[in-house]
N, C-alpha and C positions, 0 to 999 in steps of 0.2 A: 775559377779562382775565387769567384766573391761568395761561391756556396762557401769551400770551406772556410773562407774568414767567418761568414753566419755559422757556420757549426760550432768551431773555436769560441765564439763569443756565446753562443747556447750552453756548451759545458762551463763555461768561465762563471754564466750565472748562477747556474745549476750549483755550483761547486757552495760560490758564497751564499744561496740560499741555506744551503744546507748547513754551512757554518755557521752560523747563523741562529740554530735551532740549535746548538748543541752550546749548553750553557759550558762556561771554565768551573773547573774544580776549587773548592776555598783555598787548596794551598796552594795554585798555581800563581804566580806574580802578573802581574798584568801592567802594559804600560800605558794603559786610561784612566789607571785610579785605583782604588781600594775592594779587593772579593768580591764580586757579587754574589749576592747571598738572598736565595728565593724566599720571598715575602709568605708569611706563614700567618692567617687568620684563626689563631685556635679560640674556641668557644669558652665564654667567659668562666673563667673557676672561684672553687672558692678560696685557691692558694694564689690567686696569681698576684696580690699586692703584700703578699705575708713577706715580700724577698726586697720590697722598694724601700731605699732608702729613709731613714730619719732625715728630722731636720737638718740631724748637724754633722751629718754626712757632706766632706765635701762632694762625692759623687754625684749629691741630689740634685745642685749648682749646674752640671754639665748635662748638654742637651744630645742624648743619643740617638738617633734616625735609624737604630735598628730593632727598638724596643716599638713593638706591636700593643697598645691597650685599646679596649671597648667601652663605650660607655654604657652601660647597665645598669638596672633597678637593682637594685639590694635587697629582696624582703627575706624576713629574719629566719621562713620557716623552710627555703630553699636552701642557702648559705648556712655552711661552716663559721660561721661571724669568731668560733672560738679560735681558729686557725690566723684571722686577719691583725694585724698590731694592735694595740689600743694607743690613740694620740689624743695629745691637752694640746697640741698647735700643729695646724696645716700643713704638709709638706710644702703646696705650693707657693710660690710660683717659682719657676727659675729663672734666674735674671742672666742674658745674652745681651753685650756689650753691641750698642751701634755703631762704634767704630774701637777701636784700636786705644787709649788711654781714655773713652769718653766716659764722663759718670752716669749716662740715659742710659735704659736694657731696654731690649723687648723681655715681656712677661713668656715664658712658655708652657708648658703642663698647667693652664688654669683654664677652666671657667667662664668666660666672658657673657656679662647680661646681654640678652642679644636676641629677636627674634619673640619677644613677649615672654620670655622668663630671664630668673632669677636665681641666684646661686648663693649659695651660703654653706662654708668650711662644715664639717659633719664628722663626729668622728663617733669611733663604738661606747656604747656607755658603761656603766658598774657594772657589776655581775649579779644578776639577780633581777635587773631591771624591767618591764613589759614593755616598756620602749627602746629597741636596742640601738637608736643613735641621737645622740645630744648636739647641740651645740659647741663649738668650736673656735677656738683666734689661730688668727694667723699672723708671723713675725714679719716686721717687730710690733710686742703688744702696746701701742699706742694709736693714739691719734693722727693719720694720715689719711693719704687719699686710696679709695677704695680699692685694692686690687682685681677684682672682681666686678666691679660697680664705675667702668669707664670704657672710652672708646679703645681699641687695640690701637690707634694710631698715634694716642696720647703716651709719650715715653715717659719712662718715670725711673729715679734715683733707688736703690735701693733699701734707702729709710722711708721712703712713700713721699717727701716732701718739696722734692723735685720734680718739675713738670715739664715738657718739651714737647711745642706742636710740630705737626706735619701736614704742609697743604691747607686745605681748607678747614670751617672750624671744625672743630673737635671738640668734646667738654667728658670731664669727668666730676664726679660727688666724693666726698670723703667718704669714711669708714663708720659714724655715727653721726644721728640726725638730731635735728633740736625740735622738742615736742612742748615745752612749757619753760619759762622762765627767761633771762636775761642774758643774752651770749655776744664774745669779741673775739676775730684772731686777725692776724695781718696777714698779705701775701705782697710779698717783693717783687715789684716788676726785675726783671732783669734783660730781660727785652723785650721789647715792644714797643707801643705808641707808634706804630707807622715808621720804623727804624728799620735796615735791612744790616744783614749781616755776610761775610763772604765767607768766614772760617766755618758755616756750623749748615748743616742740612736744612734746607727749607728755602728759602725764594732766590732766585736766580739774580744774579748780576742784571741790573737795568729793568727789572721787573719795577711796574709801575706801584702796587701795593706793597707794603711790608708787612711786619710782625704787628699783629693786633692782640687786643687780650680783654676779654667781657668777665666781670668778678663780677657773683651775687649770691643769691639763694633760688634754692628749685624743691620740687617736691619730688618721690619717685617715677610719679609719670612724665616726668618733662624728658626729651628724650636728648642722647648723647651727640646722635651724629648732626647736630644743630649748634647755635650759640646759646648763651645764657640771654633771657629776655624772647626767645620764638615765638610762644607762646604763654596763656595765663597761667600755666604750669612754674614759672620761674619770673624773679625779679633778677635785673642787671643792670651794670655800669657800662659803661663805651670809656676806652681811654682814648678814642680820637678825636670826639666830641665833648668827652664829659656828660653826653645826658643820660637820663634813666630811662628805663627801654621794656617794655610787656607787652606783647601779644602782639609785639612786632613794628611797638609806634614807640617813636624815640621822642621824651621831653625834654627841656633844658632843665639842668640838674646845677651840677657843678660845673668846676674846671675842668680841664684836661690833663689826663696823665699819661708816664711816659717812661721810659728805663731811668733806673735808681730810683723809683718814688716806692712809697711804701705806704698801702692800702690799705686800711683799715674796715671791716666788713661787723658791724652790729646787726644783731636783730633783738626783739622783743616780743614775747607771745604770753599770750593769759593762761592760767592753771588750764590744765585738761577738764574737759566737763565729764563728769563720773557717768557709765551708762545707769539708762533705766532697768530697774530690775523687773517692772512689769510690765517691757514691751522686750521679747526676744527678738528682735529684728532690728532694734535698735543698731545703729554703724560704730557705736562708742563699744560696745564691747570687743575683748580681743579674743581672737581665733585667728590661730596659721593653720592654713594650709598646704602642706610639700610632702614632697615622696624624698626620700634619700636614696641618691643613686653612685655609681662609680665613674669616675672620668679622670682616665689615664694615673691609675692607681691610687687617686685620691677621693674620699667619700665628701659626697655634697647634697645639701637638701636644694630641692629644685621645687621652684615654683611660679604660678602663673603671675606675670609682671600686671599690675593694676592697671587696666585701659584706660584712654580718656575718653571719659562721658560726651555726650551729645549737647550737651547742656552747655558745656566748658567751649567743645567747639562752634557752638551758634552763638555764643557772646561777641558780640560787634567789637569794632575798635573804639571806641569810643570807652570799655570797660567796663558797662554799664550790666551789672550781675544781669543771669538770665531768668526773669521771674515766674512763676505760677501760667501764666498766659501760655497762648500757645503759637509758634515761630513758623510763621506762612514760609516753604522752600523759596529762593532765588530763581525767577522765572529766566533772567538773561545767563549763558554760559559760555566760556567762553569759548572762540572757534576752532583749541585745539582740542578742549574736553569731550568727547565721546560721550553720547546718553548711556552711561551706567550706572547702578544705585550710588546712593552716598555711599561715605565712608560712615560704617555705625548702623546701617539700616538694614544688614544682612542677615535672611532670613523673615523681614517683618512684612507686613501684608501691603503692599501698595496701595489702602484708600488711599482717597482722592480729600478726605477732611485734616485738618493740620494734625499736628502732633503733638500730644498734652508736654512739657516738658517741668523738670523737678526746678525746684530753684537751689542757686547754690549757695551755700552758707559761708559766713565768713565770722572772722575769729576778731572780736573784737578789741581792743586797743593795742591791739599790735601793729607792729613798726619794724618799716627798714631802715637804716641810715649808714652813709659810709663816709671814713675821714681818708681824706689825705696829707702824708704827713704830719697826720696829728691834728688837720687842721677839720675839724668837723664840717661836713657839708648840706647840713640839716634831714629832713626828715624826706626819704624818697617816696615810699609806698606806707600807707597804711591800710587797714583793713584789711589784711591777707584772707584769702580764700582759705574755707576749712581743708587740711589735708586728708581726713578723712574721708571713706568714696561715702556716696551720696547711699541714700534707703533704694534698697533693690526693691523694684515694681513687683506687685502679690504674682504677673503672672508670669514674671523670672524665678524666681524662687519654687513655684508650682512646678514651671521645666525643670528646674535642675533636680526638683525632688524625684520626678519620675524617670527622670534619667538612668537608666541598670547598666552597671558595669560588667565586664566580662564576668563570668569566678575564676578565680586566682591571679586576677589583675587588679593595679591600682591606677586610676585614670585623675587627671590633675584638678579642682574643681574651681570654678571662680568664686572668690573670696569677694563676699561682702561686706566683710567688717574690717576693723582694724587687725594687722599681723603684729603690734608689737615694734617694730621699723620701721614705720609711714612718720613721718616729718617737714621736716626743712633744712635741709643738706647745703652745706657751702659745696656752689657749682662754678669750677674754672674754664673756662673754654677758651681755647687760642688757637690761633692763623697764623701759616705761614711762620713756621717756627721761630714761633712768640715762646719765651720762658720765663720761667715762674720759682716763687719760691715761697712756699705755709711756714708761717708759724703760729700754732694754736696756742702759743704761751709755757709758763705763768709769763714769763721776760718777755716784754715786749720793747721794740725800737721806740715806738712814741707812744705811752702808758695813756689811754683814754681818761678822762676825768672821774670820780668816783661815782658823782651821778649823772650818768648819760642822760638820762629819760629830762634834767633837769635841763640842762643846756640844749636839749630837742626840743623843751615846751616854750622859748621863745628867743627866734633867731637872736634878739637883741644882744642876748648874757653871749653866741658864742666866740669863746678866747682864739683870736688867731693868731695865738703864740703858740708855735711848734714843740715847747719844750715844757712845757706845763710837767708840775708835779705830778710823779707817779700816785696811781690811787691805791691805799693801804688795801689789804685783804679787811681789817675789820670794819670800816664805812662804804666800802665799795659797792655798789646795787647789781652789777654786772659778775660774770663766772667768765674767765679764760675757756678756750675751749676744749683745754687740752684733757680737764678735769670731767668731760662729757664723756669720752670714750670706759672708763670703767663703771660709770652710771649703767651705759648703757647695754655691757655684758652682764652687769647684778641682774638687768630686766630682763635678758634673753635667758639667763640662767634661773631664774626666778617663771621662766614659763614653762621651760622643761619642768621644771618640779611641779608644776601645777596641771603638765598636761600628763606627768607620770602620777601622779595623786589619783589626776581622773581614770586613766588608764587601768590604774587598779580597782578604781571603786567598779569599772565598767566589767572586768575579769570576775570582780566578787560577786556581782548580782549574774553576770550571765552563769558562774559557776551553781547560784541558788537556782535560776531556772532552769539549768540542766537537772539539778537535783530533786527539782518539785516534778519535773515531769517524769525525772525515773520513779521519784513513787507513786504519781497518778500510774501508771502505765503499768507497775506492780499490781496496784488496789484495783485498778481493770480485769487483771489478770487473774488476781484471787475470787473475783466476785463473779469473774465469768465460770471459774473452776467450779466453787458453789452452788451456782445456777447448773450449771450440767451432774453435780453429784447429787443435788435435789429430782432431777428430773431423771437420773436411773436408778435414783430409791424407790420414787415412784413407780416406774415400772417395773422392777424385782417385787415391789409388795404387790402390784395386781396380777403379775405372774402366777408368782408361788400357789396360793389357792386355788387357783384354775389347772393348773398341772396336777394339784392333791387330788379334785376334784373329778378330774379326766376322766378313769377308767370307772368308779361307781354311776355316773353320768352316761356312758354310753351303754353299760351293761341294761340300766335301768331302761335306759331309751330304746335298746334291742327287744327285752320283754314286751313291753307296751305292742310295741308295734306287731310282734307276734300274736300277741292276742288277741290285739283289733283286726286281723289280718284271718285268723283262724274262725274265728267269729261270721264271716261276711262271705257269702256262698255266689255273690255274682262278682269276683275280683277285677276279672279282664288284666289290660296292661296298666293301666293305673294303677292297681291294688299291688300287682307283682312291683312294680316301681317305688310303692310306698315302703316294700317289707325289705327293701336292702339297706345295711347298715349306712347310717350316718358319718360323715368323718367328724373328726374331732374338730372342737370351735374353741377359740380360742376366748378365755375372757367368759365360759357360757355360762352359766346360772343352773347347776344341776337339778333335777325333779326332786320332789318329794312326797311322801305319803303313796308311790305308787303301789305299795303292796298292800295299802290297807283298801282299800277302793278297787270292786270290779267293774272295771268299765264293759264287759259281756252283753249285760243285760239292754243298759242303755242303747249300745252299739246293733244290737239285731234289729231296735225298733228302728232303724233310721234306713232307707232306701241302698241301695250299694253305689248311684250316683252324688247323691250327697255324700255318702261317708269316704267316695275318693276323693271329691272336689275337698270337702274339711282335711284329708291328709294332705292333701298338696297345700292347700293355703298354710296350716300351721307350720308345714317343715320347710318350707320357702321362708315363712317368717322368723323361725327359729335361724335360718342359716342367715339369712342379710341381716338380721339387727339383733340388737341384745343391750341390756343395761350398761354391759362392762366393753363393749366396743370402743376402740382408742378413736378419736379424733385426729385432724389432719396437727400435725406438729408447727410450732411458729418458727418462721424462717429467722430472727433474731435472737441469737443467746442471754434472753431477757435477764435478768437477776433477782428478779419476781416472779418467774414461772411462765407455763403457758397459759393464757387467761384466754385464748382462741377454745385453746385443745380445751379446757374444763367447761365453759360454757356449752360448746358441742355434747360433749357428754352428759351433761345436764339434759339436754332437749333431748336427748335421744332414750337418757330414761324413762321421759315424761310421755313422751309421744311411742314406746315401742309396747305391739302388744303385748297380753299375756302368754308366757309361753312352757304353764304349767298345764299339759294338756288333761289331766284328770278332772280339774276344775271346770272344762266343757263336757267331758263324757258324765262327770257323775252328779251333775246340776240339771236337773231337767228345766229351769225357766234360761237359764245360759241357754242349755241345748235346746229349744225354742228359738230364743230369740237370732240363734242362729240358722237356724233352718231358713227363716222369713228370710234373714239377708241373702242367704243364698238361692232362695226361692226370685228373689224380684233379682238376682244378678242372672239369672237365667232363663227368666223373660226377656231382661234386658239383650242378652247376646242373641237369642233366636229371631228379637225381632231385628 
């Protein structure tokens, strides 16, 4: 009995396995939920964002879980760029409500800086352009907090100006930085100060912390998932304390703030200092660096987020800049830390001698201060740290130069200069949802006085009257900061054009170098054709005569030898060997006068072993060598000739014998003076 229950329940699972495996049809109804519908990774195209919605598409609003996108590079010579939309403002973000009538969203289809990069809206540029992607905004065009440039945990209003934490701190930056000059905006507590609330997401009933909230300024390397004040990166406020806070040491400052107060955030910074023109490595000049890529149907320039230096991180708390000297390592550690390198030292050689370190620069008469309610609370930080990175080391720059990228990839690089967006960013960060509220002006709740800098230069003057007269736009020393955000698209807009400028002068001269090398490469061409049509004129002209020459030259040579032959009564095999025709030589030098001259006479007086040894020597010598004998050819298609091959022929004029044999047979002191040499060569071989 209990087998077949085990059988029963063997086919029962058998059954559901298999069901299991067989997915449902899209039209079939289902009581779990909505189709299932098999997930489909198709490879990026270049039509797949030509079909996404515009801005002002409601569609664009709604977050669809069945729309598949890639993140991919964009370069312009793979991509149909002509197929894709052209946009003046960013699709993204879509805003997904946190609850049910709430004004907070989560962001969706965006970007988030995260991970050591950086994102910025990208869209395709004019037609005609060498740079096929510009710059870009994203709505609403104004002044708010960064969509792209905050924690994902930080909710935000749909006009950017609303803020909502979750949990522990969080911090976001606004949308443009303050690089020179006098800047003001407020932000509204609307909860916080150690306040709990029971209606709104964020600390629990009976939790012992509340809603906190740190106002100040940061640069871009200060990082998000921190408070404001973590590190030298950023200045901040405490609303539970009131003090001012950097590098993670809180001073006493002011009072304490709380919900309903309204915050006032100044800063003060000196003109930009212009770069050197005759130092290229100088940090003042601007260069970006980013690749434009796709993510989830929208184009973004991507780039590497500015690390923080070594230098910034060995400054003590005490704030005391890190000088020229060099910073002996921390011998004690603590007993959870593991012996592994620093942070910063990867890669670098572990001597054992310290480590030279840069010093950091700071910007002088600058200032932070921030009012409450109006009520000025004097001057918090001065001397703000340069936000420019520091001069990259000769033997950083030497790597990255030798560094080779694939071919036909584009790899991200570190940026040692300024991008044109390095600053001082109004940075929010709040706990335990804490919220907030920007307003970067012109209307402000309590109008700062018209000269801040004045009522900063000595506590005594400051008014703690909440209600002080608004300051005019015409005597005012200070700028709203709402009037920063179209600055500072003129400047992003003003570098496209500057890197499309260079872009083409870069097309113009590589198009001259293409051009100079196809006519070098021409003028090679012709001068090598020249040199070879030189050197077969040459040879057709020492041809020609020596072929005209051919047949009166052997006839005359056949004679001769008959005669000396006929002449000579002890021949042997020598003499028969001497009288068979010669072949034709090429280049020879034909006889002359042989018919006025009898060589008979000469010829009987001479022994029959000399006069075979004199035929073998002269028709040996006539066959190896000769005036017009070519030389070995140069193995380079010179364009001046062969200067090998002529000198050879030179020396072989000079050095070859005579090889008119009449002028032996009909010279009697010649025919002497030959006899002797053949006389003492055959002594020579008998002995």
């Amino acid at each position: 009995m209990s087998d077949g229950k085990n059988e029963e329940q063997v086919r029962v699972y058998v059954y559901l396995f298999f069901s299991m495996l067989v997915q449902p049809d899209d039209s079939t109804p289902s009581n779990n939920g909505p189709p299932i519908k098999k997930r489909k990774h198709n490879p990026p195209s270049h039509n797949s964002a030509a079909h996404s919605p515009a801005p002002s598409d409601p569609s664009s609003l709604s977050n669809n879980p069945t729309t598949t996108t890639e993140n991919v590079v964009l370069p312009a010579y793979l991509y149909d760029l002509s197929t894709r939309p052209r946009l003046s403002i960013s699709r993204a973000p879509a805003f997904v409500p946190i609850a049910d009538d709430s004004p907070y969203h989560h962001t969706d289809q965006l970007a988030h800086n995260r991970l050591g990069f950086r994102y910025m809206p990208a869209g395709l540029a004019s037609e005609g352009s060498i740079i096929p992607f510009r710059t870009i905004e994203s709505a609403p065009q104004s002044y708010r907090v960064s969509w792209e440039d905050r924690s994902p945990f930080v909710k935000v209003t749909q006009d950017g100006l609303g803020l909502l934490g979750e949990k522990g701190f969080r911090s976001a930056r606004c949308n443009a930085p303050v690089r020179q000059g006098k800047w003001y905006m407020e932000v509204t507590i609307e909860h916080g100060g150690g306040a709990h609330a029971s209606d709104l997401p964020g600390p629990p009933k009976g939790k012992a912390e509340g809603a906190h909230v740190r106002l100040g300024w940061a640069r871009r390397e200060a990082p998000l998932g921190g408070p404001c004040g973590l590190d030298g990166y950023s200045y901040g406020m405490r609303d539970k304390t009131g003090e001012k806070i950097t590098l993670s040491r809180p001073r006493p400052y002011g009072r304490p703030f709380s919900s309903g107060d309204v915050i006032g955030l100044y800063i003060s910074l000196p003109p930009l200092r212009p770069p050197s023109k005759r130092d290229p490595h100088d940090p003042a000049h601007v260069k970006r660096e980013r690749i434009a890529i796709e993510f989830k149907g929208q184009e973004y320039f991507e780039s590497l987020e500015y690390a923080q230096s070594k230098e910034m991180l060995a400054v003590d708390f005490s704030r005391k800049p890190a000088d020229g000297s060099s910073v002996p390592p921390t011998a004690k550690k603590s007993a959870t830390v593991k012996n592994v390198p620093e942070r910063g030292t990867r890669g670098a050689s572990s001597a054992s001698g310290p480590t030279q370190m840069r010093a950091l620069p700071t910007l002088p008469d600058s200032k932070i201060a921030f009012f409450i309610n109006g009520q000025c609370q004097g001057v918090a930080f001065r001397e703000l740290y340069d936000f420019r990175p520091l001069r990259a080391p000769a033997d950083a720059r030497k790597a990255q130069a030798k560094r080779r990228t694939r071919e036909g990839t584009r790899e991200h690089k570190e940026n040692h200069f300024d991008d044109g967006s390095l600053g001082y960013f109004p940075l929010i960060s709040l706990f335990n949802g804490a919220r907030v509220r920007l307003n970067p002006g012109p209307d402000f709740a309590f109008p700062p006085p018209p000269d801040i800098d004045a009522i900063l230069s000595g506590d005594a003057n400051i008014s703690d009257a909440p209600d002080a007269p608004a300051a005019s736009n015409t005597n005012r020393t200070w700028r709203p900061l709402c009037e920063r955000y179209a600055e500072f698209m003129e400047e992003q807009w003003e570098l496209d054009k500057g890197e499309e400028e260079h872009a083409r002068v870069e097309a113009a001269q590589r198009a001259v170098n293409v051009q100079a090398e196809t006519e070098k490469k021409i003028e090679r061409e012709r001068k090598r054709a020249q040199a070879n049509a030189k050197k077969r004129a040459k040879r057709d002209e020492a041809t020609t005569p020596s072929t005209a020459a051919t047949a009166p030259a052997t006839a005359a040579a056949g004679t001769s030898h008959l005669n000396v032959s006929a002449a000579m009564p002890h021949g042997g095999a020598n003499t028969a060997s001497t009288c068979t025709p010669q072949p034709e030589r090429e280049q020879s030098t034909p006889f002359t006068d042989v018919s006025t001259r009898d060589p008979s006479a000469a010829a009987a007086a001479l022994p029959s072993y000399l006069l075979n040894e004199l035929h073998s020597h002269v028709e040996t010598d006539q066959t190896s060598t000769g005036p017009s004998t070519p030389g070995p050819q140069s193995a380079y298609g010179s364009e001046y000739g062969d200067g090998d091959a002529e000198e050879q022929e030179q020396e072989q004029e000079e050095d070859a014998p005579p090889d008119d044999l009449v002028d032996i047979y009909g010279d009697p002191a010649k025919l002497l003076q030959y006899r002797r040499a053949a006389a003492i060569r055959m002594e020579e071989e008998e002995d």
